[in-house]
C-alpha positions as CSV (number, residue, x, y, z in Angstrom):
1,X,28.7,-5.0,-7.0
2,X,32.2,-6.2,-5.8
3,X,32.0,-7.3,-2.3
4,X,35.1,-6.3,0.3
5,X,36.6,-9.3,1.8
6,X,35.0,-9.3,5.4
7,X,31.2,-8.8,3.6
8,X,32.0,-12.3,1.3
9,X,32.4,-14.1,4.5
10,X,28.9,-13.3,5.3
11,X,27.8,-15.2,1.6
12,X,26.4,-18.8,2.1
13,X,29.4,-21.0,0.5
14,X,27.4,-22.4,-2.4
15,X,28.8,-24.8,-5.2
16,X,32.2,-23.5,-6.5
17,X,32.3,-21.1,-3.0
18,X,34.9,-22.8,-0.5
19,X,34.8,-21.7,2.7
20,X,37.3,-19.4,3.4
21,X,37.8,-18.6,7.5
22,X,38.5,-20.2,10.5
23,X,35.8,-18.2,12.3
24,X,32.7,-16.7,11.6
25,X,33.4,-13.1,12.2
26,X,37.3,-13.0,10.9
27,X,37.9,-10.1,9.5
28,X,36.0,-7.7,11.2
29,X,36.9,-4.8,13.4
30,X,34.7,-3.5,15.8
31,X,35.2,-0.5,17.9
32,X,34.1,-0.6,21.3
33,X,33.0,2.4,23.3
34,X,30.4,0.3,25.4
35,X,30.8,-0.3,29.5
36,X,29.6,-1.8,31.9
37,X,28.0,-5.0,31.0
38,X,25.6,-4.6,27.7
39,X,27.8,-3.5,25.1
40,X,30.7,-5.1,26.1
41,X,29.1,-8.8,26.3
42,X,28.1,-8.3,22.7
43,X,31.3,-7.5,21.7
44,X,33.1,-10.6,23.9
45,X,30.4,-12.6,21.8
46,X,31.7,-10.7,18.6
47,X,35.3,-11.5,19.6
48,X,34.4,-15.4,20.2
49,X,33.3,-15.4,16.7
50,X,36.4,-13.9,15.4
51,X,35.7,-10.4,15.7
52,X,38.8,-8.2,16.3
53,X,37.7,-5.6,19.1
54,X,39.7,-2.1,20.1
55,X,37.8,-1.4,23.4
56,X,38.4,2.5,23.8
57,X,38.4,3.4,27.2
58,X,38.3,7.2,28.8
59,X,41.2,8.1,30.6
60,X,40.3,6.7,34.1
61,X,39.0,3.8,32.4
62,X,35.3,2.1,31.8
63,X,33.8,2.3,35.5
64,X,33.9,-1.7,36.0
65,X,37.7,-2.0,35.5
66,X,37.9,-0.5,39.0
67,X,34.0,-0.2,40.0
68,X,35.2,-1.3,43.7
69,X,38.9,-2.6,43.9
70,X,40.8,0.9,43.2
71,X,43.6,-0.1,42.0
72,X,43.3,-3.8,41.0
73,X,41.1,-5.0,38.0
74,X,37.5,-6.4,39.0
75,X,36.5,-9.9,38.1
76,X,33.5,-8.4,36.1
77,X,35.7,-6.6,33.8
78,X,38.3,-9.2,33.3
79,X,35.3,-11.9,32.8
80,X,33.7,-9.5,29.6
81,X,37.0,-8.1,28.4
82,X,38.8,-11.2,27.7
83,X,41.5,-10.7,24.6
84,X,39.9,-7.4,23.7
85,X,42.7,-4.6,22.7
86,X,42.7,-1.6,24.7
87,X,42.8,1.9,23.4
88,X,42.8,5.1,26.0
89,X,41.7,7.9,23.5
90,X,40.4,11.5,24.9
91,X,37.6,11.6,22.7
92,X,36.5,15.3,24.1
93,X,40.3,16.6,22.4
94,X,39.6,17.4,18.5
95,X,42.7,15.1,17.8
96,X,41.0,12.4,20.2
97,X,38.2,13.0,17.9
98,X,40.0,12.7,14.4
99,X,42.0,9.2,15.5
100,X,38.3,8.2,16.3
101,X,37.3,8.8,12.9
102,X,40.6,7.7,10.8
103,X,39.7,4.0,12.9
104,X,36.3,4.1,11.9
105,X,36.6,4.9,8.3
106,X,38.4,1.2,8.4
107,X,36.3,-0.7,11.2
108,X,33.1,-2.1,10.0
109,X,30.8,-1.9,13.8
110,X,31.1,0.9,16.6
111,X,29.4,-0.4,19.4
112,X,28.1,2.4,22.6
113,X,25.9,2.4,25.6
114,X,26.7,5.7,26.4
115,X,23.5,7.6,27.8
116,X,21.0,9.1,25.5
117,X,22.8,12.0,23.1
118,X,26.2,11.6,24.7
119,X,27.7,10.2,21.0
120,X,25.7,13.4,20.0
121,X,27.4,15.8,21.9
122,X,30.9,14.5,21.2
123,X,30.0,14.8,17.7
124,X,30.4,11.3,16.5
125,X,26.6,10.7,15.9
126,X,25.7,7.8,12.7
127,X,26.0,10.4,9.8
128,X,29.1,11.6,11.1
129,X,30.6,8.1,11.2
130,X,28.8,7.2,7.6
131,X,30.7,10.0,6.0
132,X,33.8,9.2,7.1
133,X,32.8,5.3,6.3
134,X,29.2,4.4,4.0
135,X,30.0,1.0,5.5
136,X,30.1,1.7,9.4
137,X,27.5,-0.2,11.5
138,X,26.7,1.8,14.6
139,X,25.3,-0.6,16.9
140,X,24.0,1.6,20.2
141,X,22.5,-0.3,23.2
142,X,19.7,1.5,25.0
143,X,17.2,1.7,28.3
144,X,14.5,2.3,26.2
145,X,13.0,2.2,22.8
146,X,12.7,5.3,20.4
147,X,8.9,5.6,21.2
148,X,8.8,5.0,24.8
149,X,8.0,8.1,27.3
150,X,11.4,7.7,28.9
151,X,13.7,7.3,26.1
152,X,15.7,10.1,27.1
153,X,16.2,8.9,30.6
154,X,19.6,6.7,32.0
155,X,19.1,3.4,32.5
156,X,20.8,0.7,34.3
157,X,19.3,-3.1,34.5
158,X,18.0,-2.5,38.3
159,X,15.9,0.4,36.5
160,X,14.5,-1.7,33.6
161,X,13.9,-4.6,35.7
162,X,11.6,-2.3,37.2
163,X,9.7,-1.1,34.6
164,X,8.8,-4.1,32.5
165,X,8.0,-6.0,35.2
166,X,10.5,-7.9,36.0
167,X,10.8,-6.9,39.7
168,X,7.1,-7.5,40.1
169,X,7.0,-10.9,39.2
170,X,9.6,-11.8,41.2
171,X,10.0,-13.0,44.9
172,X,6.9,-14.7,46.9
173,X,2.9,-13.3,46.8
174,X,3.3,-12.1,50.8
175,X,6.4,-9.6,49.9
176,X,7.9,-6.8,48.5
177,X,8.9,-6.6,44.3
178,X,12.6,-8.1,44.2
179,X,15.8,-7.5,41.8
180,X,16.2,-10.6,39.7
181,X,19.5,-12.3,40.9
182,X,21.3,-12.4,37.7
183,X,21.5,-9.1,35.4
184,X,19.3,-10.4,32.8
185,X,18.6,-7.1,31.1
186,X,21.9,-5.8,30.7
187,X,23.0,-9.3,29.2
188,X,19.5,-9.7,26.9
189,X,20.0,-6.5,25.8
190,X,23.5,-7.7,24.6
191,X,23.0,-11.2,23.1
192,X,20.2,-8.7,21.1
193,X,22.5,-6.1,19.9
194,X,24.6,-8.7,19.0
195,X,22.0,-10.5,16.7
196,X,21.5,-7.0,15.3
197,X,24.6,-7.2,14.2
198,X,25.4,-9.7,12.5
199,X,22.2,-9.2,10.4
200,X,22.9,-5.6,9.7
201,X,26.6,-7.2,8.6
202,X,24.5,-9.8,6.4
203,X,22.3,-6.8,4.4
204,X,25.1,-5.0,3.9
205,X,26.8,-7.9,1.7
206,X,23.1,-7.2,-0.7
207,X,23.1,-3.2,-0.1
208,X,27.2,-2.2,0.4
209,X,26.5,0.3,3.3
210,X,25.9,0.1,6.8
211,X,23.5,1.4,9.4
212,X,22.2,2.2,12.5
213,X,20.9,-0.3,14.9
214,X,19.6,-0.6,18.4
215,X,18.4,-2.5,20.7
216,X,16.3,-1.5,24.1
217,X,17.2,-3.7,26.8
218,X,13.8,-2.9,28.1
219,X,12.3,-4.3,24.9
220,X,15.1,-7.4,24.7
221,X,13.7,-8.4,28.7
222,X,9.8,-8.2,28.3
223,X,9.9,-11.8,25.9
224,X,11.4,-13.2,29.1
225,X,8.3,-12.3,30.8
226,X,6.0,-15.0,28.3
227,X,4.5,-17.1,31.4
228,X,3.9,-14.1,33.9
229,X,1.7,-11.7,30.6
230,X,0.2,-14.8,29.3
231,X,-1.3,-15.9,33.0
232,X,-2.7,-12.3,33.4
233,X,-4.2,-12.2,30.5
234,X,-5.6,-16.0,30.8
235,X,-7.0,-15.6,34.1
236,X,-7.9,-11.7,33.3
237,X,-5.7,-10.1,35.4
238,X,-6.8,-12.3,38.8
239,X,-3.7,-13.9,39.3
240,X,-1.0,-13.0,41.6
241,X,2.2,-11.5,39.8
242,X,4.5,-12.9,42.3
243,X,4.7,-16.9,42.7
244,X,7.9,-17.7,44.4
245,X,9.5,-20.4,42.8
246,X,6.0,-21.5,40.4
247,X,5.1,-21.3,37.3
248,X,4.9,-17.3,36.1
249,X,2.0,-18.6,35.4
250,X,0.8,-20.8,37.6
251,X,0.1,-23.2,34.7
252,X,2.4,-26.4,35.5
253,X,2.6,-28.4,38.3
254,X,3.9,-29.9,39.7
255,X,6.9,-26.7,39.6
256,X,8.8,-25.8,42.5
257,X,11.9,-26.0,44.4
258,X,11.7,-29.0,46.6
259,X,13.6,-29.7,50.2
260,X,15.8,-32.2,49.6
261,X,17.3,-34.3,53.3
262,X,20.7,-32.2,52.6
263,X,19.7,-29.1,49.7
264,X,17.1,-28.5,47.4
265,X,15.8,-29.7,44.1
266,X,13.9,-28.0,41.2
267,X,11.3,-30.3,40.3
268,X,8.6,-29.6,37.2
269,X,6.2,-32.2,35.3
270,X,5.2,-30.3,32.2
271,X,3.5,-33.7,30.5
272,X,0.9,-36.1,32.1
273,X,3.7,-38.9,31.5
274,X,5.7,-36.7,33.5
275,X,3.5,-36.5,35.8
276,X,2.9,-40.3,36.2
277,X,6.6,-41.1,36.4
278,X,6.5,-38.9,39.6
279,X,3.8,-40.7,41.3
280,X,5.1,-44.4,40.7
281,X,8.5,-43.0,41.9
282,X,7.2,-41.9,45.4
283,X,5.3,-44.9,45.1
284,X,1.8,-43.2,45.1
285,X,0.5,-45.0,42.2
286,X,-3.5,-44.0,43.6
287,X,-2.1,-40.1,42.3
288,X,-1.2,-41.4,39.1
289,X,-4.7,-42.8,38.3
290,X,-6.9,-40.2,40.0
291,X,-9.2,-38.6,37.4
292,X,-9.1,-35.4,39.9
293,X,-5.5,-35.1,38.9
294,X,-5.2,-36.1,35.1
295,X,-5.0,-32.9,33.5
296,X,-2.7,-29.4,34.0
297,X,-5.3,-27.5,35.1
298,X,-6.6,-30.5,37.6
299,X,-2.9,-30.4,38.9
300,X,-2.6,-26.5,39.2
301,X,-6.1,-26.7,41.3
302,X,-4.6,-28.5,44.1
303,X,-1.5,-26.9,43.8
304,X,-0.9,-26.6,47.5
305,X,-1.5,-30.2,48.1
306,X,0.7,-31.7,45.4
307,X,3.5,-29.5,46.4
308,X,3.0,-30.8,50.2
309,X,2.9,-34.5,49.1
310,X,6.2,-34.1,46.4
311,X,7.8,-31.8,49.0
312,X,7.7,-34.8,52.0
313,X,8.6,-37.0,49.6
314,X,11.8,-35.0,48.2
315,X,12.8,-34.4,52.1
316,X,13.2,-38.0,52.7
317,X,16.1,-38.1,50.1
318,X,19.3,-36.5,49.6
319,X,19.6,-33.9,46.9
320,X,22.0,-36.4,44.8
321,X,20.1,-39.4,45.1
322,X,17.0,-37.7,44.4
323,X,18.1,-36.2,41.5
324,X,19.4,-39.2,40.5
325,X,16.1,-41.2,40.9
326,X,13.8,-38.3,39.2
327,X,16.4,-38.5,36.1
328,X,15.9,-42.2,35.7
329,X,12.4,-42.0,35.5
330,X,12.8,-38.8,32.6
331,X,11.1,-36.3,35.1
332,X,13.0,-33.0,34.7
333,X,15.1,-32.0,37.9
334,X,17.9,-29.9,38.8
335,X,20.0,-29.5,41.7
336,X,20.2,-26.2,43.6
337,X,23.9,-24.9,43.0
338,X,25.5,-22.6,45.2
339,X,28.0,-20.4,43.1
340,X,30.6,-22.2,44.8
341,X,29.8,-25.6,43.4
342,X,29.0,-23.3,40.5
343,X,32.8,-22.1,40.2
344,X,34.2,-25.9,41.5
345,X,31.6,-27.9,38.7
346,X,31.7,-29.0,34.9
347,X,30.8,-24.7,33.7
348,X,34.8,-23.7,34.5
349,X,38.0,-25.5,32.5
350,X,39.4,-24.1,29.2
351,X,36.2,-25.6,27.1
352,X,33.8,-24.0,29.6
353,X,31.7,-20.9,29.9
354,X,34.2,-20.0,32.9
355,X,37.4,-20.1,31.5
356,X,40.5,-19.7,33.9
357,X,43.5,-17.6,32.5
358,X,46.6,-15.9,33.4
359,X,48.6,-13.2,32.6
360,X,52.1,-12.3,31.5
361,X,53.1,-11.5,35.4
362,X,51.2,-14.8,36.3
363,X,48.3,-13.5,38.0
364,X,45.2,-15.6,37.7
365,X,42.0,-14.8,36.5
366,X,38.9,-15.9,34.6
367,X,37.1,-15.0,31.0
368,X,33.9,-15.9,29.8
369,X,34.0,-18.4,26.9
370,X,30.9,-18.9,24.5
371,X,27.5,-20.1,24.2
372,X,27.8,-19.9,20.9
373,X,29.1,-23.4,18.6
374,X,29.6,-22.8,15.3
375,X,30.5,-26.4,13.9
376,X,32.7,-24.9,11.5
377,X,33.7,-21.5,13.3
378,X,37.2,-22.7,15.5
379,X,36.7,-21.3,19.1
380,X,38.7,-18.6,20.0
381,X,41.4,-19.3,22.7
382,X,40.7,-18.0,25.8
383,X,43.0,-14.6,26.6
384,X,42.9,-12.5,29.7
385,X,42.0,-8.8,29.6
386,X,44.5,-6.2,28.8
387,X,45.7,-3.3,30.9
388,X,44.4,0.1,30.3
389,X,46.0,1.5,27.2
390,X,48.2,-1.2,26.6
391,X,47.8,-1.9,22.7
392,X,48.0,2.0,21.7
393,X,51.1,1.8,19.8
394,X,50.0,-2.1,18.4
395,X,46.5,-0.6,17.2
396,X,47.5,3.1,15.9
397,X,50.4,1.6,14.6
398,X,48.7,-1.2,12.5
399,X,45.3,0.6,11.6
400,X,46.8,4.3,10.6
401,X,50.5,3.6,10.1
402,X,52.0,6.1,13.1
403,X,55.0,5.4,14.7
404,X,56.6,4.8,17.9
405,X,57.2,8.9,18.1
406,X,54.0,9.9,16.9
407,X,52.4,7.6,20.0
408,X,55.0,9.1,22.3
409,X,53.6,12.6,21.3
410,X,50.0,11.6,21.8
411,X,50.6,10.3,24.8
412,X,52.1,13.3,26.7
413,X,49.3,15.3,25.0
414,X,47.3,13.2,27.0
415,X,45.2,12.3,24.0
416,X,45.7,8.5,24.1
């Protein structure tokens, strides 16, 4: 079977097979109905692989562009929609409809987050895309899985962090379940469609059609929860689900955030060498060879005392100089950043994972950049977001061949 030129770039490069792109992904057009934050950080890891992406946008725009700014851009948006073309199409007008379709049948993903049965009811479901392209990849991210009892119901990562238990294992024993800080199943949920991906782009270099795929971001998140299930089920069930900064757990320790004389320290000993290092550092050399604290589960049975005797120790030293000393001696420590020294550190410059850009009028802003490094896939320069709308002409132009006047007309119909 004759491969097309985007599936040969998924073909190990054997004897005889040079490599033929500059990035992984060249070649490959993705749609992208997605908002929010789960489809559209799989598709900004798509585009950092090469991926061209046309993000199509409703008329008043994904909610995030404006979520709580009105009329100005949100750092969230421009931060997941770095470089990514931007198509307004009406999708609910039958010629909204058919521009969808004339893209599709030359894109190889769609990606969607839309709410259970909306791609349905605007009549764009997988067999609908297939015939207009055998090829297509639909990639949909959901709430929940296929089989669960509320896979028809909306989700949003505040609601799935409460139903896998991610809420309940988080925050201290003595108070109530807390949202995790960060939104870890929106963005799990997208590294995992994103994986799906690029494997359902793999088989379709052996089969020559595409499929359906999707990921549940309450199925991506529950992984996460390894420590927290596998200290239930080890001390059946008896242990609390809520351990403040310990071990999930409560397996390792010495594990805990630590005072420091001006911030705080994370401080964890998962070996006994580990372990041993710590004691000769705070110059407590009797801990190091007590037989009552030799093992894991010795350490996790005085738990309260060793986190006493590390914490006075840690409170004695500033938060630099202590992380200094614990790195010297190979314990594993981390400072406690703020966001600000977050946003003022090493993670923000144009090789970073916060990449600072600006526009054609000159106004600042930032982009996410990759955790991906692909030795021989070039990273993709960073590019700030575009305006709503703002390739029409470029993309319908360059994928279905209209012109300047046929765009014009579209766009007093209102359909783009």
């Amino acid at each position: 079977m004759a491969l097309s030129a985007p599936d040969r770039k998924f073909l190990l490069c054997g004897k005889g097979f040079p490599l033929t792109t500059t990035r992984a992904l060249d070649g490959i057009l993705v749609l992208d109905l997605s908002q929010v934050y789960n489809g559209p950080y799989c598709t900004t890891l798509l585009a950092q692989l090469g991926a061209e992406i046309i993000k199509i946008e409703p008329f008043g725009g994904e909610p995030v562009r404006w979520r709580v700014l009105g009329e100005k851009q949100t750092a969230a948006f421009d931060l997941l929609n770095g470089g990514k073309k931007s198509l307004r199409l009406d999708l609910k007008q039958p010629r909204g409809k058919e521009l969808f379709l004339k893209l599709a049948a030359r894109a190889d993903v769609v990606v969607e987050n839309f709410s259970p049965g909306a791609l349905d009811r605007l009549g764009l479901s997988y067999p609908v895309l297939a015939e207009a392209n055998e090829r297509i990849i639909l990639a949909s991210g959901r709430g929940y899985g296929p089989s669960s009892p509320h896979a028809q119901a909306r989700a949003m990562d505040l609601t799935i962090q409460a139903v896998t238990g991610v809420m309940a294992t988080t925050g201290s024993p003595d108070q109530p379940p807390t949202k995790a800080g960060p939104a870890v199943a929106d963005f799990f949920g997208g590294t995992h469609l994103m994986g799906a991906i690029t494997a359902a782009l793999y088989q379709r270099t052996r089969t020559g059609r595409g499929q359906h795929v999707e990921v549940a971001m309450q199925d991506a998140v529950l992984p996460s929860l390894t420590s927290s299930i596998a200290g239930h089920l080890d001390s059946g069930g008896t242990l609390p689900e809520r351990t403040g900064n310990r071990h999930g757990g409560l397996a390792v320790c010495p594990y805990n955030v630590y005072p420091a004389a001006d911030g705080w320290v994370a401080i964890l000993c998962m070996a006994d060498k580990q372990w041993r290092s710590l004691c000769l550092l705070m110059d407590r050399p009797d801990l190091a060879e007590d037989p009552d604290l030799a093992t894991p589960p010795a350490r996790v049975a005085q738990m309260d005392h060793i986190d006493d005797v590390v914490g006075k120790w840690a409170s004695g030293l500033g938060r630099d100089e202590l992380v200094t000393r614990l790195q010297a001696a190979e314990v594993p420590c981390a400072p406690v950043l703020s966001l600000s020294d977050v946003l003022a550190g090493p993670l923000v410059g144009a090789d970073g994972m916060l990449r600072p850009v600006t526009d054609a009028s000159g106004t600042p802003s930032y982009v996410l950049g990759s955790p991906l490094r692909l030795a021989d896939s070039a990273p993709v320069a960073p590019e700030p977001s575009h305006a709503l709308g703002a390739d029409a002409e470029d993309v319908l132009a360059q994928q279905l061949g209209l012109s300047g006047a046929d765009v014009r007309k579209l766009r007093e119909d209102k359909v783009v």
